[in-house]
C-alpha positions in Angstrom: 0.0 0.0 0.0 1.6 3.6 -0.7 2.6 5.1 2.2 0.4 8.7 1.9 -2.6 6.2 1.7 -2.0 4.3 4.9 -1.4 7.7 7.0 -4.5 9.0 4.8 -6.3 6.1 6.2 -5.2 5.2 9.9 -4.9 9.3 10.4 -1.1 8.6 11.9 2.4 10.1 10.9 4.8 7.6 8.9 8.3 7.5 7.1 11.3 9.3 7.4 11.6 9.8 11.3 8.5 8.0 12.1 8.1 4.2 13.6 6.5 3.2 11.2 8.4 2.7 7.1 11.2 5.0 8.7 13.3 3.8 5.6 11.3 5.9 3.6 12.9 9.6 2.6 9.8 11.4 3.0 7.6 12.3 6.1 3.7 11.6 5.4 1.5 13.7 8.2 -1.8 13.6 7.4 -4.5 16.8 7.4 -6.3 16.1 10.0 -9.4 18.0 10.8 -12.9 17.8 13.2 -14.7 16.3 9.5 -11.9 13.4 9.0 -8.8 13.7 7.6 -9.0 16.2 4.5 -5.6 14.9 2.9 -1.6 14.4 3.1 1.6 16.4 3.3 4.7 14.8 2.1 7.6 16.7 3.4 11.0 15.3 1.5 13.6 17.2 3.3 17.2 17.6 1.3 19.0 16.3 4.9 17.3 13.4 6.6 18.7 14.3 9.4 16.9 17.6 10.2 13.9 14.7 10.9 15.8 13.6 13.6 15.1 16.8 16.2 11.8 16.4 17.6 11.2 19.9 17.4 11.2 19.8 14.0 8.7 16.9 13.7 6.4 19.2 16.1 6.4 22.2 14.0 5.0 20.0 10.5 2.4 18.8 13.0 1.3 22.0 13.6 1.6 23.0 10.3 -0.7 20.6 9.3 -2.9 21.2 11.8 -3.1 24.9 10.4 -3.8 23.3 6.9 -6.6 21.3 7.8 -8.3 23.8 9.5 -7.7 26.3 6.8 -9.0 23.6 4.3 -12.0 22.7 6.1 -13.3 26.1 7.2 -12.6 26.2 3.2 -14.9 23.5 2.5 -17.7 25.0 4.9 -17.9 28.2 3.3 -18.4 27.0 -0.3 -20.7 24.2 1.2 -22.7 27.5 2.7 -23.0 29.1 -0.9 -23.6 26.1 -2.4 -26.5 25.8 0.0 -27.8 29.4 -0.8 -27.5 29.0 -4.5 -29.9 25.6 -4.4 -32.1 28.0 -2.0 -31.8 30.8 -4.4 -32.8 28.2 -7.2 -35.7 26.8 -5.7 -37.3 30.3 -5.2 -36.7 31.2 -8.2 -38.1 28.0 -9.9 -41.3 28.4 -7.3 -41.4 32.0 -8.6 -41.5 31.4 -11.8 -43.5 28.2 -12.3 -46.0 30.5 -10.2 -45.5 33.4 -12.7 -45.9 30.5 -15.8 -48.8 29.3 -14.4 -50.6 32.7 -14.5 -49.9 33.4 -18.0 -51.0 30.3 -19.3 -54.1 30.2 -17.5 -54.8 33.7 -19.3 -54.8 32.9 -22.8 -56.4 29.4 -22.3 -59.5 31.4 -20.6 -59.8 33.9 -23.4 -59.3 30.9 -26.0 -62.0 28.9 -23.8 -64.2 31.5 -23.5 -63.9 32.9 -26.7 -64.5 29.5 -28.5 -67.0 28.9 -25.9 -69.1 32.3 -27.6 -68.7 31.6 -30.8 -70.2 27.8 -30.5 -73.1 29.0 -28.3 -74.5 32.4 -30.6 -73.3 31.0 -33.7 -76.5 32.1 -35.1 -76.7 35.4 -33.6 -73.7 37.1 -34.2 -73.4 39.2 -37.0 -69.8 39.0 -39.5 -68.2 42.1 -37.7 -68.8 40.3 -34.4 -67.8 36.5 -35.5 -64.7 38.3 -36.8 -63.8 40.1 -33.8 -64.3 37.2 -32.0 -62.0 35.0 -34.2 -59.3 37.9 -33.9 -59.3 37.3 -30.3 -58.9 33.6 -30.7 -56.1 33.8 -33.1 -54.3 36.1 -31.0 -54.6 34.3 -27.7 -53.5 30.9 -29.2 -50.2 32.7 -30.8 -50.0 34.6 -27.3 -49.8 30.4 -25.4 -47.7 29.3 -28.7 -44.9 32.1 -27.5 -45.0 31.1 -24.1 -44.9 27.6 -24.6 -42.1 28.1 -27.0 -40.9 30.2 -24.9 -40.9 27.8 -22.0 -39.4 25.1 -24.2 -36.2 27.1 -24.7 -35.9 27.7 -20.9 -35.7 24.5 -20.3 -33.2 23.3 -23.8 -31.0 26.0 -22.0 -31.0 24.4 -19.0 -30.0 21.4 -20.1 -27.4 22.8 -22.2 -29.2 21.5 -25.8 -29.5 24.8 -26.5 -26.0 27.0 -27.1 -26.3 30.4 -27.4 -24.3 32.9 -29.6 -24.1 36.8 -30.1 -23.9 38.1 -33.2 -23.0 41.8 -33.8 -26.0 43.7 -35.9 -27.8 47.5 -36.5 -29.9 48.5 -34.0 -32.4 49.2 -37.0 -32.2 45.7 -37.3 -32.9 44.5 -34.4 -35.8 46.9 -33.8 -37.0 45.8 -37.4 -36.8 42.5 -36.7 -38.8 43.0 -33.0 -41.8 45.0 -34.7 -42.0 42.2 -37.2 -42.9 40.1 -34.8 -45.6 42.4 -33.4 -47.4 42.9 -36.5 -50.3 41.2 -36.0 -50.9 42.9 -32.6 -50.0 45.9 -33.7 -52.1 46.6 -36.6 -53.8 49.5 -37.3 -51.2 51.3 -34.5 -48.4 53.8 -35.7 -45.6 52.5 -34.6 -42.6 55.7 -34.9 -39.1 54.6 -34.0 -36.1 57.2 -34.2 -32.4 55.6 -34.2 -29.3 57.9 -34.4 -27.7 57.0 -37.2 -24.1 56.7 -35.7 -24.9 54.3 -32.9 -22.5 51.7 -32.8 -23.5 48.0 -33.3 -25.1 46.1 -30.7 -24.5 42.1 -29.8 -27.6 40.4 -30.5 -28.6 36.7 -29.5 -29.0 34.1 -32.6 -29.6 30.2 -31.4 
C-alpha cells in the first residue's frame, strides 16, 4: 500500500523519522481535521537528518494542523453558498413556475371562452362580431404558442441543448426584426421609431 494512503487512512504520521516505514525519505503527516482527515503532506527534506530533532517533527504537525483547518473552514464556506445557490434556485423555480402558471391560464381562458361564444351564438352574431371574435382567438393561441415556445427554450438551455451565440447587428435591425414580430398585434397602431444613425453595433442573440 503507498505510504500517503496508509497515513490517509489510519490518520497517523509515517516515514522518514516516524516508527513506522522510517526507511522511507519522505515524512507523510496527514491533514487532520474535526470532518476526518482532508488529505496528506509529504515533506522530503534535502537532509534526513533535520527529521531527527523532535522539534522539527512538532512544528510539521502543527503546520498541518493549520492546513486542515484552513481547508475545512474552506470547505464549509463553499458548502454554505452552495447551499444558498440551491435556495436561491428553488425560489426562483417556485417564482416562476408561479408566474408560468398565470400566464398560461390567461390565454387558455380567453381561447376557452372565446371559443365557448362563438359555439353558443353561432347564429346570432353578425360577421363584424364573428370576426372580432376570431381575432381574439387567433391572438390568444399565438399569445400560449410564444409562451410555450418560450418555456421550451428555458428549459433546452437548462439542459445545455441549447448554445447560445451573439452576433454583432444594427440596431435598426434589431428593432426591425422585433416590430416584425408584433405585426399582427400591432395593426392599425403607428408604430414611430427614431435611431441615431451613428450608434455603434449592438451584440444580438442568434440560437
Amino acid at each position: 500500500m503507498d505510504l500517503s494512503k496508509w497515513v490517509y487512512l489510519h490518520r497517523q504520521p509515517a516515514g522518514l523519522g516516524t516508527g513506522t516505514s522510517p526507511e522511507s525519505e519522505a515524512l507523510c503527516l496527514p491533514l487532520t481535521a474535526s470532518r476526518g482527515t482532508l488529505g496528506v503532506l509529504i515533506f522530503r527534506p534535502e537532509d534526513s537528518h533535520v527529521m531527527q530533532a523532535p522539534e522539527q517533527v512538532h512544528e510539521l504537525e502543527t503546520f498541518c494542523s493549520q492546513v486542515a483547518l484552513a481547508l475545512e473552514r474552506a470547505q464549509l464556506a463553499a458548502e454554505a453558498q452552495q447551499a444558498q445557490v440551491r435556495v436561491e434556485t428553488e425560489s426562483m423555480r417556485s417564482a416562476l413556475l408561479s408566474s408560468v402558471s398565470h400566464d398560461l391560464r390567461t390565454p387558455l381562458a380567453s381561447i376557452t371562452g372565446t371559443a365557448s361564444s362563438l359555439l353558443e351564438g353561432d347564429a346570432t352574431f353578425d360577421s363584424s362580431t364573428r370576426r372580432i371574435l376570431l381575432e381574439t382567438l387567433y391572438e390568444e393561441a399565438e399569445r400560449l404558442n410564444r409562451l410555450v415556445r418560450n418555456l421550451l427554450d428555458m428549459t433546452r438551455l437548462q439542459s445545455g441543448a441549447l448554445r447560445v451565440s451573439k452576433e454583432w447587428h444594427p440596431l435598426e435591425e434589431v428593432i426591425g426584426a422585433a416590430l416584425g414580430r408584433m405585426e399582427r398585434p400591432l395593426r392599425g397602431r403607428p408604430v414611430v421609431t427614431r435611431v441615431p444613425e451613428d450608434l455603434p453595433l449592438l451584440p444580438s442573440t442568434t440560437s
